[in-house]
C-alpha positions in Angstrom: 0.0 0.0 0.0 1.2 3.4 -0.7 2.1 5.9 2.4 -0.3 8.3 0.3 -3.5 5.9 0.7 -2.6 5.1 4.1 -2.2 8.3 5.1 -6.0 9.2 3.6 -7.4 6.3 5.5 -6.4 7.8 8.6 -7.2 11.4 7.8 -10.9 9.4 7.1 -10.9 7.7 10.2 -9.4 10.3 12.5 -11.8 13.2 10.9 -14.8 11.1 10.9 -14.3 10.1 14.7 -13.6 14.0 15.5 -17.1 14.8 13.7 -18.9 11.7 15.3 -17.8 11.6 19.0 -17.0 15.3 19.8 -18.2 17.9 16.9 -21.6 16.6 16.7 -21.9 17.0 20.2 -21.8 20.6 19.7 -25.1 23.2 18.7 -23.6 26.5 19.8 -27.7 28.1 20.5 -29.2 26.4 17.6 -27.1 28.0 15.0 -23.6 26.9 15.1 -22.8 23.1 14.3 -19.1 22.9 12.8 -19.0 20.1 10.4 -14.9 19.4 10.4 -15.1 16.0 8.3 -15.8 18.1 4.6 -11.6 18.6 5.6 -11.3 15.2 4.4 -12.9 15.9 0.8 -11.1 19.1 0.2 -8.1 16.9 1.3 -8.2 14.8 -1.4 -5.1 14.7 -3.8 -5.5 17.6 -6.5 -5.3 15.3 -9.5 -7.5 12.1 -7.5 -10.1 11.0 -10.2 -13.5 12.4 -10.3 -14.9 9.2 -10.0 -12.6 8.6 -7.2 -14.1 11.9 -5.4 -17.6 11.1 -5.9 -16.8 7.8 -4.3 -14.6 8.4 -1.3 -17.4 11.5 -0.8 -19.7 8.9 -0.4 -18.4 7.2 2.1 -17.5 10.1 4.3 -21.3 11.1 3.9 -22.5 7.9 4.7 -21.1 6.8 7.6 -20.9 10.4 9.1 -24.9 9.9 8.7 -24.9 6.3 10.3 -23.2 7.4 13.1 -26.0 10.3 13.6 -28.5 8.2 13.2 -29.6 10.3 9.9 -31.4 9.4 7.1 -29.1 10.1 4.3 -28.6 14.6 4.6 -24.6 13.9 4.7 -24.3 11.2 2.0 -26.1 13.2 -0.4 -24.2 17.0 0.6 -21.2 15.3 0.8 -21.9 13.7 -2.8 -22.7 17.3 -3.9 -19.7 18.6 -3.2 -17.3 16.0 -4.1 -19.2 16.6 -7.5 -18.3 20.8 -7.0 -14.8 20.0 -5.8 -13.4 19.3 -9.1 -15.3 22.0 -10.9 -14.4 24.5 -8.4 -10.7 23.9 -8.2 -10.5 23.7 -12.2 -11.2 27.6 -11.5 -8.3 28.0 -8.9 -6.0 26.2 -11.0 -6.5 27.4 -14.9 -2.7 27.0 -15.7 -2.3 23.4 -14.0 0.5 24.4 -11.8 -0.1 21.4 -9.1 1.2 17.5 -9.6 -0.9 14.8 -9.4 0.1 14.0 -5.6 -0.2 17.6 -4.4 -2.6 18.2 -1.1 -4.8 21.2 -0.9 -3.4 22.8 1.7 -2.3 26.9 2.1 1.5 25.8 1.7 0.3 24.2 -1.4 -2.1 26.4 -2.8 -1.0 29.9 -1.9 -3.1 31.4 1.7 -5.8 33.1 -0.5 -6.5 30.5 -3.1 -6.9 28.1 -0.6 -8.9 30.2 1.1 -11.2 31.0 -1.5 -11.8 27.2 -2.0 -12.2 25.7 1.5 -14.8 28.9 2.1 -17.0 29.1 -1.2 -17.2 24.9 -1.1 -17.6 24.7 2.9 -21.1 26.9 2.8 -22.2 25.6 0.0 -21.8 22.3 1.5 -23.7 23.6 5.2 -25.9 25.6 3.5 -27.1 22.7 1.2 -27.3 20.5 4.7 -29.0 23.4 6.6 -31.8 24.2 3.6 -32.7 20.2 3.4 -33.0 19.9 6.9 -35.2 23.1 7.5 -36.9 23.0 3.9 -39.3 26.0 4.1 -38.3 29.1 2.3 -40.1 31.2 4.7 -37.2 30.9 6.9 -34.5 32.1 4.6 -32.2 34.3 7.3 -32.7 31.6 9.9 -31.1 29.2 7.1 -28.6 31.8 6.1 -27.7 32.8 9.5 -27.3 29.2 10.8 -24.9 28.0 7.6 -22.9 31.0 8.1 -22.5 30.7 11.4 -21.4 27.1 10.9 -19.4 27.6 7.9 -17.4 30.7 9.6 -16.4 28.1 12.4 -15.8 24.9 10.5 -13.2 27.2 8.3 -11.3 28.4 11.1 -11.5 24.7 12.2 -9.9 24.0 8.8 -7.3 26.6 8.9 -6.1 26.3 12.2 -5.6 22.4 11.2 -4.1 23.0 7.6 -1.8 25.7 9.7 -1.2 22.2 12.7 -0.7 19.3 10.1 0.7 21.7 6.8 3.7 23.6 8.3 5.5 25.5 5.2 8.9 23.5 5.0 10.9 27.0 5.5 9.8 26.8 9.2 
C-alpha cells in the first residue's frame, strides 16, 4: 500500500471520529454546528479521479450519517460537493501548476487560493445541509444565519488544522 493511501485512510478515520464523537456533540444556540469531516474531501489529492471523489465522498457522507442516526442529509451533501470540488478547483488552477500528488493545503495552494476554496465549497456544503434539513423558504435568514455561522467556524476549524498538520517547510 502506498504511504499516500494510508495516510487518507487515517485522515478518514481520525476526521470522521472528531465529527462523530466530539463535533456533533456541539449546537452552539441552535445556529452553530461545525462540520470538520468536509476537511477530508477538500483533502483529497488535486489530481484524484473524479470518480474517485464522488466515491470516497460517499463514504465520508454515509457513515458520518450512520453514526448520527440520519437518514441520508450527509451522504447526499457530501456527494454534492465531491461533484463541486473538481469544478471548483479547475477555477483556482487554470494553468495546471499542481502535480498529481499535491494536497490542498495553504503551503500548497497559496493562503488566498486556498482560502477562496475551503470557504465558497464549505457553505455551499452547510448551506445545502441546513436548507434540506429546515426545507421551508419562509425561513430564509434563519437558514442563512445558521450556515454562516457554521461555515465561519468549521473554516477556522480548517485553517487552524491546515496551519497544525501543513507547516510551510521553510519553518
Amino acid at each position: 500500500m502506498s504511504r499516500s493511501i494510508i495516510w487518507g485512510i487515517v485522515r478518514f478515520l481520525v476526521l470522521l471520529c472528531t465529527q462523530v464523537l466530539v463535533l456533533d456533540n456541539i449546537n452552539l444556540f441552535g445556529y452553530v454546528e461545525p462540520m470538520l469531516y468536509i476537511w477530508f474531501i477538500l483533502l483529497l489529492p488535486i489530481k484524484t479521479p473524479k470518480w474517485l471523489v464522488l466515491i470516497l465522498s460517499f463514504l465520508m457522507g454515509f457513515c458520518v450519517d450512520i453514526f448520527a442516526g440520519q437518514v441520508g442529509f450527509h451522504t447526499a451533501v457530501s456527494t454534492f460537493t465531491g461533484f463541486l470540488r473538481p469544478i471548483f478547483f479547475s477555477q483556482i488552477n487554470a494553468d495546471n501548476q499542481f502535480s498529481a500528488f499535491d494536497i490542498p493545503s495553504s503551503e500548497t495552494m497559496g493562503f488566498m487560493p486556498y482560502i477562496a476554496y475551503i470557504s465558497v465549497l464549505t457553505f455551499v456544503h452547510i448551506f445545502t445541509i441546513v436548507m434540506i434539513e429546515t426545507f421551508r423558504w419562509s425561513e430564509i435568514l434563519q437558514i442563512l444565519l445558521r450556515a454562516g455561522l457554521s461555515s465561519v467556524v468549521t473554516i477556522l476549524l480548517i485553517i487552524l488544522c491546515d496551519t497544525m498538520f501543513f507547516r510551510n517547510s521553510k519553518d
